[in-house]
C-alpha positions as CSV (number, residue, x, y, z in Angstrom):
1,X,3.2,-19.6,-8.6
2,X,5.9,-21.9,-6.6
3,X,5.7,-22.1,-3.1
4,X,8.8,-20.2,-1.4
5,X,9.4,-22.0,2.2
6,X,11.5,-19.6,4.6
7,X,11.7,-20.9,7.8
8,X,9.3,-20.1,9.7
9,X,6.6,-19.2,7.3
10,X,6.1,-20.7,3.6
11,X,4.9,-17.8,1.2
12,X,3.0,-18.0,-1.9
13,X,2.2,-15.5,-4.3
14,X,-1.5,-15.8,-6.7
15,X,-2.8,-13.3,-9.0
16,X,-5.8,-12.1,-7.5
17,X,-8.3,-12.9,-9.7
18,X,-7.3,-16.4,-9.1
19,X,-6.9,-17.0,-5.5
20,X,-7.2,-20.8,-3.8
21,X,-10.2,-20.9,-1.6
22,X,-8.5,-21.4,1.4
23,X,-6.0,-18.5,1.4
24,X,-8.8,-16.2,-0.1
25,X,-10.9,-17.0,3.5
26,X,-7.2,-16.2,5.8
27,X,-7.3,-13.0,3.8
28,X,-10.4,-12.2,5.0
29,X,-9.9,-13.4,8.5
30,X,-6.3,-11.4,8.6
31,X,-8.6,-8.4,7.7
32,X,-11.3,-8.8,9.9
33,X,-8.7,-9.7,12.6
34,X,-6.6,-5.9,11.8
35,X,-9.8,-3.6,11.7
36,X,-12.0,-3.0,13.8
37,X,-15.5,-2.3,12.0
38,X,-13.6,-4.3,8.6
39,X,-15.3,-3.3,5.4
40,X,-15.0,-6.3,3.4
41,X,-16.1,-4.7,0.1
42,X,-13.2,-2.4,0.4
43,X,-10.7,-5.5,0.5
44,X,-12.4,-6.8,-2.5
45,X,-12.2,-3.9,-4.7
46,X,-8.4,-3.6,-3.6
47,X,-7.9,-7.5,-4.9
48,X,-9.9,-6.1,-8.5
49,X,-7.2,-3.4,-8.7
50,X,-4.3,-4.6,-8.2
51,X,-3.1,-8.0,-9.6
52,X,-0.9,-10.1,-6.8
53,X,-1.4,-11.0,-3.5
54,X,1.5,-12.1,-1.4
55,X,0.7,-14.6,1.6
56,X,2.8,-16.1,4.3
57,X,1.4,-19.0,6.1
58,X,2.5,-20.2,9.6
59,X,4.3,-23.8,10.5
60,X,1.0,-24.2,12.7
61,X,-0.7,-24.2,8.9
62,X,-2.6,-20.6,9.8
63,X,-2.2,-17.6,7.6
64,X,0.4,-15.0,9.5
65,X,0.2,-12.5,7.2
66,X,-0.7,-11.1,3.5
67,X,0.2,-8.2,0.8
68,X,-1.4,-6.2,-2.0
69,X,0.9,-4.4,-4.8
70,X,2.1,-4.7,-8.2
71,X,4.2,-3.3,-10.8
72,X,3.3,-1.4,-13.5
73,X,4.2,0.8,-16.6
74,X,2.4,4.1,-16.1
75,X,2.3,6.7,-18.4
76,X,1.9,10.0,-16.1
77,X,2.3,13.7,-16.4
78,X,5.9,14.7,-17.9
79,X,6.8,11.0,-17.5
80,X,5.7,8.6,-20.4
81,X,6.9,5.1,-19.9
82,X,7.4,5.5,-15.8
83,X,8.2,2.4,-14.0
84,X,5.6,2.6,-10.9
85,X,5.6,0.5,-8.1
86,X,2.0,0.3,-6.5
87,X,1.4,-1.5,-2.6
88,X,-1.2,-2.1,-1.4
89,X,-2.9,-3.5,1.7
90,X,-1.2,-5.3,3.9
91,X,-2.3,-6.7,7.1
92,X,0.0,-9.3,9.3
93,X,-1.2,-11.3,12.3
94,X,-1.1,-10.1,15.3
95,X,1.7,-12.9,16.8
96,X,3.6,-12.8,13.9
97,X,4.2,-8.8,14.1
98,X,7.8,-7.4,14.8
99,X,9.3,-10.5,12.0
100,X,10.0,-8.7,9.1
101,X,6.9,-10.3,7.1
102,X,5.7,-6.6,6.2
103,X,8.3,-6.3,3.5
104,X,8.8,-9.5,2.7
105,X,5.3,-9.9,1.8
106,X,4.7,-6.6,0.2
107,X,8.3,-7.2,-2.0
108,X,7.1,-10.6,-3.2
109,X,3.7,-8.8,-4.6
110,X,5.7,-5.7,-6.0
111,X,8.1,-8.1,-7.4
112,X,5.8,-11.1,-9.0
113,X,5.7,-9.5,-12.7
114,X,9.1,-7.4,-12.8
115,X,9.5,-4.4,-14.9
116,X,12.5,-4.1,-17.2
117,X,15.3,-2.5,-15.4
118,X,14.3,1.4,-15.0
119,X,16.5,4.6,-14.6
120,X,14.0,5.3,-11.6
121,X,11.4,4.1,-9.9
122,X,8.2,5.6,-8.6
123,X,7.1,3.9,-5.1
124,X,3.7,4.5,-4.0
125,X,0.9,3.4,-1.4
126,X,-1.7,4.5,0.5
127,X,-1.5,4.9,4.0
128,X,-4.1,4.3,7.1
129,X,-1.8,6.2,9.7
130,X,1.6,7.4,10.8
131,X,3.6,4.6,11.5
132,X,2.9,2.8,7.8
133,X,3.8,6.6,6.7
134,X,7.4,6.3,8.5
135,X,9.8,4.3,6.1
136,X,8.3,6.4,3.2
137,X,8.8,9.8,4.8
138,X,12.5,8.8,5.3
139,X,13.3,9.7,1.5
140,X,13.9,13.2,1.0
141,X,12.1,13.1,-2.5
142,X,8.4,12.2,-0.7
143,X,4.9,13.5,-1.1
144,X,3.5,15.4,0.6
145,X,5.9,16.7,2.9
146,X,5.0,18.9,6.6
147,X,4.4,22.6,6.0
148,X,5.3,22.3,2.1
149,X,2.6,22.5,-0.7
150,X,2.8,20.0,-3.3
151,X,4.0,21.7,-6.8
152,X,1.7,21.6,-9.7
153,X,3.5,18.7,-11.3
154,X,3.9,16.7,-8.0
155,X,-0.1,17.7,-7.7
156,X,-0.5,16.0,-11.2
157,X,1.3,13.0,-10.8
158,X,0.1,12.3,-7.3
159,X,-4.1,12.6,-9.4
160,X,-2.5,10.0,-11.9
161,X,-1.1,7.6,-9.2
162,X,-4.4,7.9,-7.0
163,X,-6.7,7.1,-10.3
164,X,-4.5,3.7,-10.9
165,X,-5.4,2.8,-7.5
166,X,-9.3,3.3,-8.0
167,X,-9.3,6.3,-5.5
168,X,-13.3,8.0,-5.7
169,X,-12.1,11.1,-5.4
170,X,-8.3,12.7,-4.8
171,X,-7.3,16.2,-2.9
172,X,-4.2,17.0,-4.7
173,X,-3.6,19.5,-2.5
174,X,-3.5,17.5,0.7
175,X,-2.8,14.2,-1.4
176,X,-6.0,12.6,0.9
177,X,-7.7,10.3,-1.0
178,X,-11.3,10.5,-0.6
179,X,-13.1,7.3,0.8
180,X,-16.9,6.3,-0.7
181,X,-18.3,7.6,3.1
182,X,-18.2,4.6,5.2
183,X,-14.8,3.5,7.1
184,X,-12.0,0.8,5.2
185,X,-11.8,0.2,9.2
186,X,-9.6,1.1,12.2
187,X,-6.3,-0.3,12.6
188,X,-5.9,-2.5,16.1
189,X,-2.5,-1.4,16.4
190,X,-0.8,0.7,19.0
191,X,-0.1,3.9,17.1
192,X,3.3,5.5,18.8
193,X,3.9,8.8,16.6
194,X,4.7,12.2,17.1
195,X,2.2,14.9,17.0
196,X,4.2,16.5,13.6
197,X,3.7,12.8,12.1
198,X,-0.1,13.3,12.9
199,X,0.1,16.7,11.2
200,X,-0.2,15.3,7.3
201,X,-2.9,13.0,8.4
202,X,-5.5,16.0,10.2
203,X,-7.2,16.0,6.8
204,X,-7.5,12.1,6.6
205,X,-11.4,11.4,8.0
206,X,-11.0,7.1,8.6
207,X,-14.8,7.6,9.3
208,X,-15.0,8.0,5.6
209,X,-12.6,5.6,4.1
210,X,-10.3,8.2,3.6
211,X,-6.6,7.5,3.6
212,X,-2.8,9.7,2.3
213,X,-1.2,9.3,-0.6
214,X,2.4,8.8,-0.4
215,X,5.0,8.7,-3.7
216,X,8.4,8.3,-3.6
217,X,11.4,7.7,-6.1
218,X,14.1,5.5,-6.0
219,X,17.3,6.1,-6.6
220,X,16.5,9.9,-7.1
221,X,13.6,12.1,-8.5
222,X,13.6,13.1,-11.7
223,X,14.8,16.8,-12.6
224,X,12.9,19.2,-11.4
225,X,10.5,17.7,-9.2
């Protein structure tokens, strides 16, 4: 696809089973560079799963920062046809942090194949802590929520969502998805969050690979949920 230049950074987005040399080994660097103990293998199986990748390369010619996602027609429980928004990793350098490239990057992945125009939209991702948690948490119709069970039908949908990602194994009750037993890898970040933030991820063992669900819908949830 074209190259999009916005000053600073030039962004490109490749499907991922065809990705130039060059930005595939910045990829890998960014990741390496973001976790501590990196497991490669998990990055790989992400690019198998979901089909763009979103990069943003520096004026110095480095690779600042890169995005997982994609958009796809799901049919799930009670909702045939649903328009589901799937991101992914997404891991930005740490100089280039505090810039806005998170959504930028992670818009131009969700956004490379567009759906038809939808009465809603389910947005999902998995997250690694807290803080990626945070602008998801801020729609009232998100799962799971603190101190409230998700309902059967939340419970089924969230199973659904976590299989289109590849997930091992899925809690529905705590909407953890179950790593393969060895670490994705630890975020070098400072995590600043609240001990009730913390509370949704108690179950979440990074040890394992394990990481939460999160589902949201935009403009509203459908009846009933």
């Amino acid at each position: 696809m074209p190259d999009a230049p916005v000053s600073p950074y030039t962004f490109r987005v490749h499907q991922t089973h065809n990705i130039p040399a060059e930005d595939f080994a910045g990829v890998i660097g960014l990741f390496e560079a973001n976790y501590r103990e990196a497991n490669v293998s998990y990055l790989e199986k992400s690019l198998a799963k979901l089909r763009f990748l979103a990069v943003a390369e520096a004026a110095t010619g480095v690779l600042a920062g890169f995005a997982l996602g994609e958009s796809r027609v799901i049919d799930l429980p009670g909702l045939p046809a649903q328009a589901v928004r799937l991101a992914g990793l997404c891991c930005i350098g740490m100089e280039h942090r505090r810039k806005h490239l998170f959504g930028t990057l992670e818009n131009l992945a969700l956004n490379a194949e567009p759906l038809s125009p939808a009465e809603r939209t389910l947005s999902t991702g998995r997250m690694a802590h807290p803080v990626s948690f945070r602008g998801m948490a801020r729609n009232p119709t998100v799962v799971p929520r603190r101190d409230v069970t998700p309902t059967a039908w939340q419970q089924e949908v969230g199973s659904a969502i976590a299989e289109a990602y590849g997930t091992p194994a899925f809690d529905p009750a705590t909407f953890v998805c179950k790593g393969t037993g060895v670490p994705i890898g630890f975020p070098v970040i400072d995590i600043e969050s609240t001990p009730e933030e913390w509370e949704l991820f108690a179950p979440v063992d990074r040890t394992k690979g394990d990481s939460l669900l999160g589902i949201s819908w935009l403009p509203t949830a459908p009846p009933g949920w």
